[in-house]
DRENNUSE-156524 format. One record per residue (C-alpha): x, y, z; residue number from 0. Coordinates in Angstrom, 1 decimal, padded with zeros to 4 digits. Layout:
BEGIN
LOZA     px     py     pz num
LOZA      X      Y      Z NUM
...
END
This chain:
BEGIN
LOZA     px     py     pz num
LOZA  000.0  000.0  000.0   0
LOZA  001.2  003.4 -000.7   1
LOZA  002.2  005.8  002.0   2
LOZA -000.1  008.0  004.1   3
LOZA  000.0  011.3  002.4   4
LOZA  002.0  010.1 -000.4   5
LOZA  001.6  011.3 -004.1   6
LOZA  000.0  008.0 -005.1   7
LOZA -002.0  008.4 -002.1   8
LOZA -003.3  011.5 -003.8   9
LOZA -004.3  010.1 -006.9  10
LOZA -006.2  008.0 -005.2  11
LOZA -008.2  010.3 -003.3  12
LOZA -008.3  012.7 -006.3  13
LOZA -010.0  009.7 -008.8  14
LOZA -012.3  008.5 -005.6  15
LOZA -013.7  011.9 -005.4  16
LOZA -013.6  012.4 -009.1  17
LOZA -015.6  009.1 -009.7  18
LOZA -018.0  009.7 -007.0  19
LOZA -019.2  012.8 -008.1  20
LOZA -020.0  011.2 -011.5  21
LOZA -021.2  008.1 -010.6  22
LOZA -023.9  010.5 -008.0  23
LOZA -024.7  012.7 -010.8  24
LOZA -025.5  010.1 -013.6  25
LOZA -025.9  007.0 -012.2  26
LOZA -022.8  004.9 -013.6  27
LOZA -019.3  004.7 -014.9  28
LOZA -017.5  004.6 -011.4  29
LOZA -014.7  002.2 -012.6  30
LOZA -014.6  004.0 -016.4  31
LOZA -013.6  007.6 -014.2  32
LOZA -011.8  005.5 -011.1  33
LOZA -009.8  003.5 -013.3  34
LOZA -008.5  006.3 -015.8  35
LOZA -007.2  007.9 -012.4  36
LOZA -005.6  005.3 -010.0  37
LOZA -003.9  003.1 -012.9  38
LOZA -001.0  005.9 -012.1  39
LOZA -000.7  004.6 -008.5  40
LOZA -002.8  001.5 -007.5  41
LOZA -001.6 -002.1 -009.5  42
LOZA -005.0 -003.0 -011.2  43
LOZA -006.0 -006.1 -008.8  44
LOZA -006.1 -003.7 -006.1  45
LOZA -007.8 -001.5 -008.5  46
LOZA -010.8 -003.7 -009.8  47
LOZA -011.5 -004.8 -005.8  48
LOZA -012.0 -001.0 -004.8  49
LOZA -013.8  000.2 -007.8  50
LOZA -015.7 -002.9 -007.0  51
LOZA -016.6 -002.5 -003.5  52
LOZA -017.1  001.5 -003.9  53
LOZA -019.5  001.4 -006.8  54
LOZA -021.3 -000.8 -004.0  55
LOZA -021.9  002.0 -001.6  56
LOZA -022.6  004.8 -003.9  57
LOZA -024.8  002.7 -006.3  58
LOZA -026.9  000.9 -003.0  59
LOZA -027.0  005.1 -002.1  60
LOZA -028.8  005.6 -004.9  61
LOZA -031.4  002.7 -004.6  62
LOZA -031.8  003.5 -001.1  63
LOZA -032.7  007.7 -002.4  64
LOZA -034.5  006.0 -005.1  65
LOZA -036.3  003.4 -003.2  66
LOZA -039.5  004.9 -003.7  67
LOZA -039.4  004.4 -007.2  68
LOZA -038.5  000.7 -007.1  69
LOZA -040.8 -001.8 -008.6  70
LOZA -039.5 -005.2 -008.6  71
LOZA -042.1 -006.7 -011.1  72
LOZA -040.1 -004.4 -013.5  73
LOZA -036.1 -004.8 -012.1  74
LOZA -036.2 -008.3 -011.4  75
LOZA -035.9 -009.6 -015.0  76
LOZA -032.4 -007.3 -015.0  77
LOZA -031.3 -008.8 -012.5  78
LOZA -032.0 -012.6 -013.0  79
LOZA -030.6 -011.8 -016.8  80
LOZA -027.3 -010.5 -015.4  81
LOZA -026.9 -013.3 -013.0  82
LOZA -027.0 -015.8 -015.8  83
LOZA -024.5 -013.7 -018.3  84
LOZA -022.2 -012.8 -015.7  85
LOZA -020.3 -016.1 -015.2  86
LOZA -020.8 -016.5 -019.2  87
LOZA -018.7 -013.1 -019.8  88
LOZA -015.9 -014.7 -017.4  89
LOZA -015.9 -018.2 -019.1  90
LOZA -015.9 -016.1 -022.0  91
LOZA -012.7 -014.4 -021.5  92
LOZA -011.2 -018.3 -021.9  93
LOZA -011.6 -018.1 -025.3  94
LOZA -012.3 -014.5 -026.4  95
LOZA -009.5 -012.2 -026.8  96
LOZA -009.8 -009.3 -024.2  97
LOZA -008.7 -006.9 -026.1  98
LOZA -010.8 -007.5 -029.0  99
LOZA -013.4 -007.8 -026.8 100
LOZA -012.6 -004.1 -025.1 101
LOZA -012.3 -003.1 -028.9 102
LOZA -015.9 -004.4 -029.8 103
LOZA -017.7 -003.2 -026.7 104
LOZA -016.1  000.5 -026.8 105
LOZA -016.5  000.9 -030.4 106
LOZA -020.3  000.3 -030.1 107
LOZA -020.4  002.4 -027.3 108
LOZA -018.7  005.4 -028.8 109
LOZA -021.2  004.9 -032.4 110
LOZA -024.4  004.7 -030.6 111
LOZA -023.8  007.9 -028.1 112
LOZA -022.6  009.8 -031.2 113
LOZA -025.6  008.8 -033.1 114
LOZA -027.9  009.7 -030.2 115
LOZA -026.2  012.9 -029.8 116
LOZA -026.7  014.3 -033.4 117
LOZA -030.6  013.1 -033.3 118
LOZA -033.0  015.2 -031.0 119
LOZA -034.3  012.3 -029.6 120
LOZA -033.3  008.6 -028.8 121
LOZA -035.1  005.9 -030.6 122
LOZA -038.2  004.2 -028.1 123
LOZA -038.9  000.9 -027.1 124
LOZA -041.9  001.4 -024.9 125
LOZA -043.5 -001.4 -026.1 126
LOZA -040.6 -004.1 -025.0 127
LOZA -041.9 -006.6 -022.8 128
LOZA -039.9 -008.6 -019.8 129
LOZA -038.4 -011.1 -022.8 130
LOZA -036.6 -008.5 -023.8 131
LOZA -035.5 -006.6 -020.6 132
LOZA -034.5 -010.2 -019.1 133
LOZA -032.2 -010.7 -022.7 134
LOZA -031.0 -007.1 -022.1 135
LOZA -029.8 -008.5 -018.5 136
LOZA -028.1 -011.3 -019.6 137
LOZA -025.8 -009.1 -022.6 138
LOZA -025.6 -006.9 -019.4 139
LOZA -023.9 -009.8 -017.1 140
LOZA -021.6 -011.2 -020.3 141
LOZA -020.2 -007.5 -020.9 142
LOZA -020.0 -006.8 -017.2 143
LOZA -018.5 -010.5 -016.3 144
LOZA -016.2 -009.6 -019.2 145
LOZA -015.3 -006.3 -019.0 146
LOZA -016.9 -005.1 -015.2 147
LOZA -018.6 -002.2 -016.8 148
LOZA -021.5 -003.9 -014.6 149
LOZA -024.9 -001.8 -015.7 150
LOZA -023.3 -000.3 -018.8 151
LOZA -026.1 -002.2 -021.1 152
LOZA -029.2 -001.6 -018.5 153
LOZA -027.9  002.2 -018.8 154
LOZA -028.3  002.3 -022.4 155
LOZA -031.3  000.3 -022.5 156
LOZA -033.8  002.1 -019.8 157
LOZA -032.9  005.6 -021.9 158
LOZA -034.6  003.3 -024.5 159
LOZA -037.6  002.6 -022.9 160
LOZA -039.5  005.9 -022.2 161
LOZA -039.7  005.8 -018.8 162
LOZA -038.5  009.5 -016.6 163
LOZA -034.6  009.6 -015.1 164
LOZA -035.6  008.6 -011.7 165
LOZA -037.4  005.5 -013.1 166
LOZA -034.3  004.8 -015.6 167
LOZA -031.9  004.9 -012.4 168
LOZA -034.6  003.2 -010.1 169
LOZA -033.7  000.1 -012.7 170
LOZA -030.2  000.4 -013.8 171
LOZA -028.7  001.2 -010.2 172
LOZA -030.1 -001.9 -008.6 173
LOZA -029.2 -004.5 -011.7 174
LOZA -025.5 -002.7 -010.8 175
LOZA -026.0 -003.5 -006.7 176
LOZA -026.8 -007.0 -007.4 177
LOZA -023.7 -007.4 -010.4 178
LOZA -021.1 -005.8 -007.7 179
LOZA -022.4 -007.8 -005.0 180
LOZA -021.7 -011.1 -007.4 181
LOZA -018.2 -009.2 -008.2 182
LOZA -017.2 -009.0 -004.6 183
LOZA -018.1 -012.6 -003.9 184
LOZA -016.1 -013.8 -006.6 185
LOZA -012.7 -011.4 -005.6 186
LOZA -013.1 -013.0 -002.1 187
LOZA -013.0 -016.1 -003.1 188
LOZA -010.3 -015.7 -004.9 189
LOZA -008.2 -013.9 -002.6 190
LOZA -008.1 -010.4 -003.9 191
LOZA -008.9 -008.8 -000.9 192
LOZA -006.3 -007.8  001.0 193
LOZA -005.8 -006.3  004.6 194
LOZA -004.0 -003.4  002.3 195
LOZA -007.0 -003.5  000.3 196
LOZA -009.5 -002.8  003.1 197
LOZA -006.8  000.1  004.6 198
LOZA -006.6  002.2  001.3 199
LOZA -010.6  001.5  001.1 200
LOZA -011.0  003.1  004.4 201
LOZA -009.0  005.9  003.7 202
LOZA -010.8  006.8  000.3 203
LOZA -014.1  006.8  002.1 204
LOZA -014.5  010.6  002.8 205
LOZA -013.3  011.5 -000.9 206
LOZA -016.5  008.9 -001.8 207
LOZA -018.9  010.2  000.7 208
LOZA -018.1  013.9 -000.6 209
LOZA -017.7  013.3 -004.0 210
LOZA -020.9  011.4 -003.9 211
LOZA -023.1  014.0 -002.2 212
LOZA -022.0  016.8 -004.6 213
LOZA -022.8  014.9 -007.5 214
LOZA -026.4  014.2 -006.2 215
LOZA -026.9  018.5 -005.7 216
LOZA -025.9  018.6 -009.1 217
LOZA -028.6  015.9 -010.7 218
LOZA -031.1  017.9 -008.4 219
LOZA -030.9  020.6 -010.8 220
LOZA -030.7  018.9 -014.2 221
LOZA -034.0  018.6 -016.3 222
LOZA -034.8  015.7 -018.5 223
LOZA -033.0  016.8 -021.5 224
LOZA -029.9  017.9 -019.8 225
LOZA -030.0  014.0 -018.1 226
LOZA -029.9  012.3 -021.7 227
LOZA -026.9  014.5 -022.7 228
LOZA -024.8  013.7 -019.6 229
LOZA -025.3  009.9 -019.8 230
LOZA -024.7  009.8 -024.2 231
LOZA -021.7  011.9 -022.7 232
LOZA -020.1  009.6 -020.6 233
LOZA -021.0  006.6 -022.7 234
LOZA -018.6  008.0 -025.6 235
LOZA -016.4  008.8 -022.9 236
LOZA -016.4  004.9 -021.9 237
LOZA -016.2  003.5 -025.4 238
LOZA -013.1  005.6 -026.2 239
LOZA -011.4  005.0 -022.8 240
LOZA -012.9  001.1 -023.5 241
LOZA -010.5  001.4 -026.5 242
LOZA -007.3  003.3 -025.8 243
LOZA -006.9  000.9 -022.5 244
LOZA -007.1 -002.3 -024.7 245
LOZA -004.1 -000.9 -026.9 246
LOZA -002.2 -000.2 -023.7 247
END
């Protein structure tokens, strides 16, 4: 573990904060703004089990905010589909080249955000029944078993699906509690989590906590249209970081 109050320290802090307060203002890509940061100080096992255990808290933050708005009748195919595709994505990765796979994933991120972007409006599937939000889950689990961009495919999706941004996040943010939960379980059992681990994770929780409510003040005071931007945003933001890590 790096030293207390040591430059590597300070990256750490900077991209928990950093990653917080984008994660609490849209929703998602914790690890995409985490991971850009802390590959300069933290060795990316250590990595994957914090992003991991962070986007935890500030995602079950959300649900519990968002509770409310929860309707299990409508989240549960989600989350029984990712259950099923995430241990598919990690066979996967047995046979599929990862950084093919990184390739494929952030190039179709990057062409349907810029797509999206240039129309007025995204294209609706309000008429998409439980078959097709449960199939939606499973691509969800093989990309996120593959890649851990856990909820990246339930993000795009629910903008799909005419329903408001609370109702959008009400899905995607508890199909991403239930992936990191599986996540954690699987690092634990394989001995990723380290007493090292658990210090720096301790440490980086005021940085979160911050970092987490300022991004919530922020959503507050976005309308509907300014919502859509942010996520299309950080989805072209993913693909292209998706595809200038696997060339690394």
């Amino acid at each position: 573990m790096p030293e207390l109050l040591s430059f590597d320290v300070a990256i750490f802090l900077c991209g928990t904060l950093a990653a917080a307060f984008v994660t609490g203002l849209s929703g998602f890509a914790f690890g995409m703004v985490a991971a850009a940061i802390w590959v300069y100080a933290l060795p990316p096992p250590q990595a994957s089990a914090l992003i991991a255990a962070y986007a935890l808290l500030v995602q079950g933050y959300a649900v519990w905010k968002l509770r409310h708005l929860l309707d299990l009748h409508r989240l549960m195919p989600f989350i029984v589909g990712s259950a099923l595709g995430i241990p598919v994505g990690i066979v996967g990765l047995r046979w599929a080249s990862p950084v093919h796979f990184r390739i494929g994933v952030g190039l179709l991120l990057m062409l349907f955000s810029l797509y999206n972007l240039a129309r007025p409006k995204l294209p609706e599937m309000k008429r998409a029944g439980r078959g097709a939000d449960t199939a939606v889950g499973v691509l969800n689990g093989v990309i996120g078993g593959a890649t851990g961009l856990a909820g990246i495919v339930t993000v795009i999706w629910t903008s799909m699906r005419g329903w408001s941004r609370d109702e959008q996040r009400a899905v995607f943010q508890p199909t991403g509690v239930a992936s990191f939960l599986m996540i954690i379980a699987a690092f634990g059992g394989i001995g990723l989590i380290t007493f090292d681990t658990v210090r720096l994770f301790l440490l980086g929780l005021p940085a979160l906590l911050v970092g987490t409510w300022l991004g919530w003040m922020l959503y507050d005071k976005l309308d509907e249209g300014a919502f859509r931007k942010v996520v299309l945003v950080l989805l072209l933001v993913s693909g292209v970081t998706l595809v200038a890590s696997a060339w690394r």
